[in-house]
TINUMAR-760041 format. One record per residue (C-alpha): residue number from 1; x, y, z. Coordinates in pm, 1 decimal, padded with zeros to 6 digits. Example, Ala and Ser with C-alpha at 12.3 -4.5 7.8 and 13.67 -1.06 7.14 Angstrom:
<atoms>
<atom i="1" px="01230.0" py="-00450.0" pz="00780.0"/>
<atom i="2" px="01367.0" py="-00106.0" pz="00714.0"/>
</atoms>
This chain:
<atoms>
<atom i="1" px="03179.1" py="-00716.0" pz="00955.2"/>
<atom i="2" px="03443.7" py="-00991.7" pz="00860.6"/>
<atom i="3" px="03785.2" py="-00896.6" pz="00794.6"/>
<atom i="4" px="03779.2" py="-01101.5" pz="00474.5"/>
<atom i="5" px="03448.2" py="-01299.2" pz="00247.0"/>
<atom i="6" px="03523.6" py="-01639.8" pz="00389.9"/>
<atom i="7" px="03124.2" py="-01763.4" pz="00288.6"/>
<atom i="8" px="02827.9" py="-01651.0" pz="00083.8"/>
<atom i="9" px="02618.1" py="-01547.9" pz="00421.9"/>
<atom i="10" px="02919.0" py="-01310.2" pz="00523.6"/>
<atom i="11" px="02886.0" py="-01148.6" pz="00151.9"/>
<atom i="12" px="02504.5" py="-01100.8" pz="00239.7"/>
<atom i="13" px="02581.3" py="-00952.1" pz="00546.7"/>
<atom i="14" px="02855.1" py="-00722.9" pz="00363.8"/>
<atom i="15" px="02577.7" py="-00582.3" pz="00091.3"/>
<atom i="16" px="02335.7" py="-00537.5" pz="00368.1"/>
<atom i="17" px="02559.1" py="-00309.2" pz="00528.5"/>
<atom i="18" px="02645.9" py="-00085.9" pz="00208.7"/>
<atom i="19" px="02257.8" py="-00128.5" pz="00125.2"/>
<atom i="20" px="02193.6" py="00057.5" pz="00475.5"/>
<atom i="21" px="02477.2" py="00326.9" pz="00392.8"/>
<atom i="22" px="02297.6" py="00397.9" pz="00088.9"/>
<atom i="23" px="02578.3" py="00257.6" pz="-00129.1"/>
<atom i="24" px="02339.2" py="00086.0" pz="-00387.8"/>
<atom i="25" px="02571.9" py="00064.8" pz="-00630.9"/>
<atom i="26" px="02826.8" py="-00192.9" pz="-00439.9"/>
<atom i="27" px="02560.7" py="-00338.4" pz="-00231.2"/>
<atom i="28" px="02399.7" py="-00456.3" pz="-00565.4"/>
<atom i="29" px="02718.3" py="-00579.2" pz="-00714.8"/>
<atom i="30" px="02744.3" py="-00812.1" pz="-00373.2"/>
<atom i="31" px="02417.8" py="-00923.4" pz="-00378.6"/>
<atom i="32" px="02441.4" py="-01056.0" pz="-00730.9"/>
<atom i="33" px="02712.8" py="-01247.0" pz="-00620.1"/>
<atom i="34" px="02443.9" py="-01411.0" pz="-00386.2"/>
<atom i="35" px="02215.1" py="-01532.4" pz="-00651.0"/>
<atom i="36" px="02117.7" py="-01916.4" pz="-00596.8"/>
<atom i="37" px="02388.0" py="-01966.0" pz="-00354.1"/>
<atom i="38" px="02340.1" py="-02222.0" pz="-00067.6"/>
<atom i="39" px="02340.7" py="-02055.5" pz="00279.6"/>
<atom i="40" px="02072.5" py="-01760.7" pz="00206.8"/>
<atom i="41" px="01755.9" py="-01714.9" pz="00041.5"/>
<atom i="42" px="01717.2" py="-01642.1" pz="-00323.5"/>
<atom i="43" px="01435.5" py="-01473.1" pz="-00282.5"/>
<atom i="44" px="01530.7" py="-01235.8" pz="00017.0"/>
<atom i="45" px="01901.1" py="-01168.1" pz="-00253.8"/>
<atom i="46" px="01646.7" py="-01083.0" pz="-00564.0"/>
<atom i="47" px="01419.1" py="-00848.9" pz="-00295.2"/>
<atom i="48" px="01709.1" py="-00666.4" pz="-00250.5"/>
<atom i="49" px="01880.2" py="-00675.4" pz="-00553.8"/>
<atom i="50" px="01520.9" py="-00501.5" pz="-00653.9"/>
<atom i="51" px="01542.6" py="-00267.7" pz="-00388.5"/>
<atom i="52" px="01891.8" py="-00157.2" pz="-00433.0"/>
<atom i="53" px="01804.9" py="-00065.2" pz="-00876.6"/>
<atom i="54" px="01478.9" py="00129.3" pz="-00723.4"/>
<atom i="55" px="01668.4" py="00322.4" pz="-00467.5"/>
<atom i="56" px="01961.8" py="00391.8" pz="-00715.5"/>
<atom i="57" px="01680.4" py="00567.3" pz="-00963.3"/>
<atom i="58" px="01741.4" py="00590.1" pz="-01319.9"/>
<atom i="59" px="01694.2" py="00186.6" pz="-01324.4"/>
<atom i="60" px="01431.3" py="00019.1" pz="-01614.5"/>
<atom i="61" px="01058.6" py="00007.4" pz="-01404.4"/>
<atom i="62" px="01028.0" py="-00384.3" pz="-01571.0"/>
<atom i="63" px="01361.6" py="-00504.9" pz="-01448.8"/>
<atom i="64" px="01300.1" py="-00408.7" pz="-01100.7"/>
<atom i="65" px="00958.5" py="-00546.9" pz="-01141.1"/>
<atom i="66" px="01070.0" py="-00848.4" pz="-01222.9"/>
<atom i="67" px="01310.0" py="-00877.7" pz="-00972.9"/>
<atom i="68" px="01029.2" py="-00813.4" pz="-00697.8"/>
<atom i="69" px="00835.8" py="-01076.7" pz="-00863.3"/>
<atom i="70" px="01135.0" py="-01361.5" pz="-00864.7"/>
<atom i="71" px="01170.6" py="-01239.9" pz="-00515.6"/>
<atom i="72" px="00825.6" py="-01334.4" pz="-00425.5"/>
<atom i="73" px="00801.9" py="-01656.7" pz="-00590.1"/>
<atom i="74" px="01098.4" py="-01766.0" pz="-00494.0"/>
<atom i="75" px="01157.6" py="-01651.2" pz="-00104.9"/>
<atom i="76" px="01076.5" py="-01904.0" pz="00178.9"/>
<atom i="77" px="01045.8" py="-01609.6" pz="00394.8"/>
<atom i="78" px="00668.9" py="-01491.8" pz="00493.3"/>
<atom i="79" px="00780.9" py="-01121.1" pz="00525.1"/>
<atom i="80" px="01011.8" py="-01100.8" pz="00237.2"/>
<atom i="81" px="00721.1" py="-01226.9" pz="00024.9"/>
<atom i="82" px="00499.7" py="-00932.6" pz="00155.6"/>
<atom i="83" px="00752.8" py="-00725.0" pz="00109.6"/>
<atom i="84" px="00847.1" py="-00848.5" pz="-00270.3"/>
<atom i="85" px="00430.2" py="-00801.8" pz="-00368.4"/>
<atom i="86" px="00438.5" py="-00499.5" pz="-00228.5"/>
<atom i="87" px="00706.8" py="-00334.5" pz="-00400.0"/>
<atom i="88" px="00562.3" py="-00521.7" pz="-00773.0"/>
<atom i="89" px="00229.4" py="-00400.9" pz="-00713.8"/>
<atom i="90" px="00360.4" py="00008.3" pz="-00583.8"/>
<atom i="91" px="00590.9" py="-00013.3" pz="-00939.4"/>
<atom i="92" px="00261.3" py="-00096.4" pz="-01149.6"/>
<atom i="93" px="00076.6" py="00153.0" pz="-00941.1"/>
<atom i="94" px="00296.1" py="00440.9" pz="-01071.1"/>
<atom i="95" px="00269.6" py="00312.7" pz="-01416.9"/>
<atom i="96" px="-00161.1" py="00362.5" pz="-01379.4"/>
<atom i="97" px="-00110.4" py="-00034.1" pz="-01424.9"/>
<atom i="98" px="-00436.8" py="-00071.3" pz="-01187.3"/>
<atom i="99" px="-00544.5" py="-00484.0" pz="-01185.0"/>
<atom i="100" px="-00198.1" py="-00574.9" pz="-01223.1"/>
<atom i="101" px="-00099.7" py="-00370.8" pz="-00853.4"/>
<atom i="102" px="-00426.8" py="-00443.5" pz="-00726.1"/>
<atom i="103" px="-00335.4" py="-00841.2" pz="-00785.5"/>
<atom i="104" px="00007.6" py="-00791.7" pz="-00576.7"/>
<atom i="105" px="-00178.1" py="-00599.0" pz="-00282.9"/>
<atom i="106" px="-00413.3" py="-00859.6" pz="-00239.7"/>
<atom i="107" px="-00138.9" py="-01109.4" pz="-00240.2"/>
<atom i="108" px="-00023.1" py="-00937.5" pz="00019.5"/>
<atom i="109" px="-00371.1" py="-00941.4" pz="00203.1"/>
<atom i="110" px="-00434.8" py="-01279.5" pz="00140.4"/>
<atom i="111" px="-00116.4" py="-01397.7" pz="00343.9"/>
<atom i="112" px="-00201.2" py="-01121.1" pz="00643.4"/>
<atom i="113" px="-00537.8" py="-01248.8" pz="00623.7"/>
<atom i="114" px="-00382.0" py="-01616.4" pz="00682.9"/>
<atom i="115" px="-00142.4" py="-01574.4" pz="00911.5"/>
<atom i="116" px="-00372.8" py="-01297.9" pz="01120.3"/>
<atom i="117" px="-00062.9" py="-01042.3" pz="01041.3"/>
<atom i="118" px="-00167.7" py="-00667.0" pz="01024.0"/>
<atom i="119" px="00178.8" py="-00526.0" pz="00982.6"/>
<atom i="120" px="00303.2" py="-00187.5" pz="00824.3"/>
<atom i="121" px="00304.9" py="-00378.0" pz="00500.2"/>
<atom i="122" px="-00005.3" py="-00577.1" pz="00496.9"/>
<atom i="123" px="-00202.8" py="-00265.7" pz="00570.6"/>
<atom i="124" px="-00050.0" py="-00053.7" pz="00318.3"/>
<atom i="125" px="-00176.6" py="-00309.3" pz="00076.1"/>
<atom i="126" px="-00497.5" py="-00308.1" pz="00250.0"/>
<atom i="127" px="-00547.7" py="00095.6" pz="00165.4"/>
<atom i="128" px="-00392.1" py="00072.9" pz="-00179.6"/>
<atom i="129" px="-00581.7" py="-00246.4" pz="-00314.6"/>
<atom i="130" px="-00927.1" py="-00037.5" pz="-00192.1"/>
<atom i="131" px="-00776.8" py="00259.0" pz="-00386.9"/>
<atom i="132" px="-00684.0" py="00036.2" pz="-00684.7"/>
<atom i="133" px="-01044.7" py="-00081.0" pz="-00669.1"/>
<atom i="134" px="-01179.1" py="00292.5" pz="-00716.9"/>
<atom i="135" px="-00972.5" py="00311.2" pz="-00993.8"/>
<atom i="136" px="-01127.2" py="00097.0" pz="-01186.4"/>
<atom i="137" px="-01468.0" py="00230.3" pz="-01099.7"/>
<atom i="138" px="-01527.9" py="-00051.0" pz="-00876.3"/>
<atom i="139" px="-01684.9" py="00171.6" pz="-00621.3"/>
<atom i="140" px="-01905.6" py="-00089.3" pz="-00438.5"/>
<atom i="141" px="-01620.9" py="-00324.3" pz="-00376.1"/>
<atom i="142" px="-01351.7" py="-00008.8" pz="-00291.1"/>
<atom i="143" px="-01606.2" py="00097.6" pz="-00011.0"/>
<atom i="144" px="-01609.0" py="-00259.7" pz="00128.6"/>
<atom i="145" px="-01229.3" py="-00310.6" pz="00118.0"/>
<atom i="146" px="-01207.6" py="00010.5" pz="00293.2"/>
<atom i="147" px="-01399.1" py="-00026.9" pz="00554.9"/>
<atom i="148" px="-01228.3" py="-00335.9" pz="00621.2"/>
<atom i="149" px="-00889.9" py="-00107.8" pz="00603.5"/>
<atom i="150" px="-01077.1" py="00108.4" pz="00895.8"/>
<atom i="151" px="-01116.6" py="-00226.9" pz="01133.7"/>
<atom i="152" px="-00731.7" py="-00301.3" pz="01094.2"/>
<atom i="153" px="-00562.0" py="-00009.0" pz="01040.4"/>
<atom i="154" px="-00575.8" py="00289.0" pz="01307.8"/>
<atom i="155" px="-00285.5" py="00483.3" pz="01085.1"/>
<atom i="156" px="-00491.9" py="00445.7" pz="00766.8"/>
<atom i="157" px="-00831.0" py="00476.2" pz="00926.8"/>
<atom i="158" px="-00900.5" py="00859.6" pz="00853.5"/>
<atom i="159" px="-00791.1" py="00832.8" pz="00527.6"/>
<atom i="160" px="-00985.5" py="00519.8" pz="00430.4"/>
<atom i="161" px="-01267.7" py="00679.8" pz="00566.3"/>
<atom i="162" px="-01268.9" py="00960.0" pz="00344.4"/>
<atom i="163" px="-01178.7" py="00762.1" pz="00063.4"/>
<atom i="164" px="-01534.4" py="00553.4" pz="00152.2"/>
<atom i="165" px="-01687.2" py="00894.9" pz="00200.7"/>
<atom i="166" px="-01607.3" py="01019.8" pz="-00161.2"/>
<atom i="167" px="-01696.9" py="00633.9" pz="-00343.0"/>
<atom i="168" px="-02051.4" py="00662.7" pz="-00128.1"/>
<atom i="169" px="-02092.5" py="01030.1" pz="-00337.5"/>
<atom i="170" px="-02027.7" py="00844.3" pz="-00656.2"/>
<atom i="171" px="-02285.2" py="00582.5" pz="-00627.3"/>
<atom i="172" px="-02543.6" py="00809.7" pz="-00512.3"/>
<atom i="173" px="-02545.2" py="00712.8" pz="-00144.1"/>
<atom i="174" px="-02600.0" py="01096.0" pz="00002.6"/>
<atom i="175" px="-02757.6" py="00936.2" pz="00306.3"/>
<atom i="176" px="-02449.0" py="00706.1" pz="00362.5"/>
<atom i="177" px="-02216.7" py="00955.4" pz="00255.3"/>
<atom i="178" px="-02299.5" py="01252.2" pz="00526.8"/>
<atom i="179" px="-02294.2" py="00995.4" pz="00816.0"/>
<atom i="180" px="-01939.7" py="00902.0" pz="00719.4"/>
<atom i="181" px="-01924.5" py="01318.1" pz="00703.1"/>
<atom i="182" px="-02034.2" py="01331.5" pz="01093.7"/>
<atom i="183" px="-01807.7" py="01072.4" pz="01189.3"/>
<atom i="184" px="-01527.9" py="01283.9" pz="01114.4"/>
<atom i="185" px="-01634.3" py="01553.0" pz="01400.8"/>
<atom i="186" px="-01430.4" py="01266.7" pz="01589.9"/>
<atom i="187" px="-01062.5" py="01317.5" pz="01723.8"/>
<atom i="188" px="-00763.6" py="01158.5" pz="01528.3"/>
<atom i="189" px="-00645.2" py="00819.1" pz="01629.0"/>
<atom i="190" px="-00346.3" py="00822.1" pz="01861.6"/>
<atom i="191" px="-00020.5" py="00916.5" pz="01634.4"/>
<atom i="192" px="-00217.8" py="00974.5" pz="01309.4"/>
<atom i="193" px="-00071.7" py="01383.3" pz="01207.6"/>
<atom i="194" px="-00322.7" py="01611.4" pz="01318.5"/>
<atom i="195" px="-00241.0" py="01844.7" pz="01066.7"/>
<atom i="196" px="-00349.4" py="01617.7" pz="00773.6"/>
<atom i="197" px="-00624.3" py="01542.4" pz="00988.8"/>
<atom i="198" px="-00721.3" py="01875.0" pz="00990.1"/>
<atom i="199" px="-00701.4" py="01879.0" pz="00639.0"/>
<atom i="200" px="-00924.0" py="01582.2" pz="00597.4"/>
<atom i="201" px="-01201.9" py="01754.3" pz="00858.6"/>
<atom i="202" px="-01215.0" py="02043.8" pz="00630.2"/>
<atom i="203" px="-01276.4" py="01820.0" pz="00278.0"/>
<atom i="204" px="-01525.1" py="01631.2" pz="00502.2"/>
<atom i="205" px="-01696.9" py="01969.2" pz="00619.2"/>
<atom i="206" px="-01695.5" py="02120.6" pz="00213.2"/>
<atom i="207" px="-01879.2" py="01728.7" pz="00122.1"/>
<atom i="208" px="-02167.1" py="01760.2" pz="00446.0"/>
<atom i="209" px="-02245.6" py="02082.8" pz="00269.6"/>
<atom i="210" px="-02284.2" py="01988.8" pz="-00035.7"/>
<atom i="211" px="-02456.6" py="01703.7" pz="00059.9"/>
<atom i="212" px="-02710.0" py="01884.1" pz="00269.0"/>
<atom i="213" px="-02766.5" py="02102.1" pz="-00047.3"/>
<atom i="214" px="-02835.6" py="01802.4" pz="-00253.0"/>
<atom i="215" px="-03076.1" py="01603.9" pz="-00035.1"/>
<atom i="216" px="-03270.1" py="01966.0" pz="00084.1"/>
<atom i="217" px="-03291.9" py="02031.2" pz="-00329.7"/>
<atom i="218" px="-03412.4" py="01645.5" pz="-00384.9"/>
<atom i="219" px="-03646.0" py="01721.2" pz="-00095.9"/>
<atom i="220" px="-03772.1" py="02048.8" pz="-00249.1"/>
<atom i="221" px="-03843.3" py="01868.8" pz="-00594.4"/>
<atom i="222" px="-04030.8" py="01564.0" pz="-00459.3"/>
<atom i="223" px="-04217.4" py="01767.6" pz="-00250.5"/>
<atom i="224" px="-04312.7" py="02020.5" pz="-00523.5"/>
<atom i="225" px="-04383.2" py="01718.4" pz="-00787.0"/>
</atoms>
């Protein structure tokens, strides 16, 4: 750290460093004191003047959101702008705000899709946009999306899978639905928690036999009719 604030980057550099202490409180007050200076990016100083109100709690949901969405405009730098979308589409997320976050995830899809770059972040937004999707009763489309979520993503794959699993039920797809059941006999992907697996085996068990009951009753009626 420098002994004194000789340039703008060494502020930066100062905020980051009270940011990572968990001192949002100064590390905001610095980072303001970045805003459209030459030497950093003005988008990577708004993602974490964003950041540092969200951490802090207590801050107003639209000011932070509108930080995250100078941030992403504004940022020449690929991950930042991930990161920025992100973080605007999780805030609208928590306010039920469901095309609005769905919009920032696949922002953030759109430029992993590009750039062929299936990071942490990028499939996050994967997951959530599918779950946005079923939201708005867009079941069709949520299954696709999460399918695509299980080719990319081994840490998101057993939840995406159920997710398809329960969207299948709501169309009507019993057929579809208990296959995606079956697949669930197998074992977890390497480093997913095998206790929330566990969990999800058992949901998946309690849906195969209620399945089974529906398409043996469906059975029973056609075949009486």
């Amino acid at each position: 750290m420098c002994p004194y604030i000789p340039n703008i980057q060494c502020v930066f550099d100062m905020a980051l460093l009270y940011e990572q202490q968990g001192d949002y409180h100064r590390a905001y007050q610095l980072f303001q004191e970045c805003i459209y200076k030459e030497g950093v990016d003005t988008g990577d100083v708004f993602f974490h003047c964003a950041w540092c109100l969200e951490q802090s709690g207590g801050s107003d949901p639209e000011k932070v959101l509108e930080l995250y969405q100078k941030a992403s405009r504004q940022t020449r730098i690929d991950i930042v702008r991930m990161n920025s979308s992100f973080r605007a589409g999780w805030i609208l997320l928590q306010e039920w705000q469901y095309r609005k976050a769905g919009e920032y995830f696949l922002e953030v899809v759109e430029l992993a899709e590009r750039q062929n770059d299936w990071n942490d972040i990028s499939c996050n937004a994967l997951y959530w946009y599918a779950l946005t999707l079923e939201n708005q009763g867009q079941y069709l489309e949520a299954i696709r999306w999460h399918r695509k979520v299980q080719a990319v993503s081994a840490q998101f794959l057993p939840e995406s899978r159920f997710r398809e699993l329960l969207c299948l039920v709501r169309i009507g797809a019993f057929q579809e639905a208990l296959h995606v059941c079956q697949q669930f006999t197998e074992p977890p992907p390497h480093g997913f928690d095998p206790n929330r697996y566990l969990e999800l085996q058992q949901q998946a068990e309690q849906e195969k036999q209620m399945l089974e009951a529906a398409l043996k009753d469906d059975y029973l009626s056609h075949r009486n009719n």
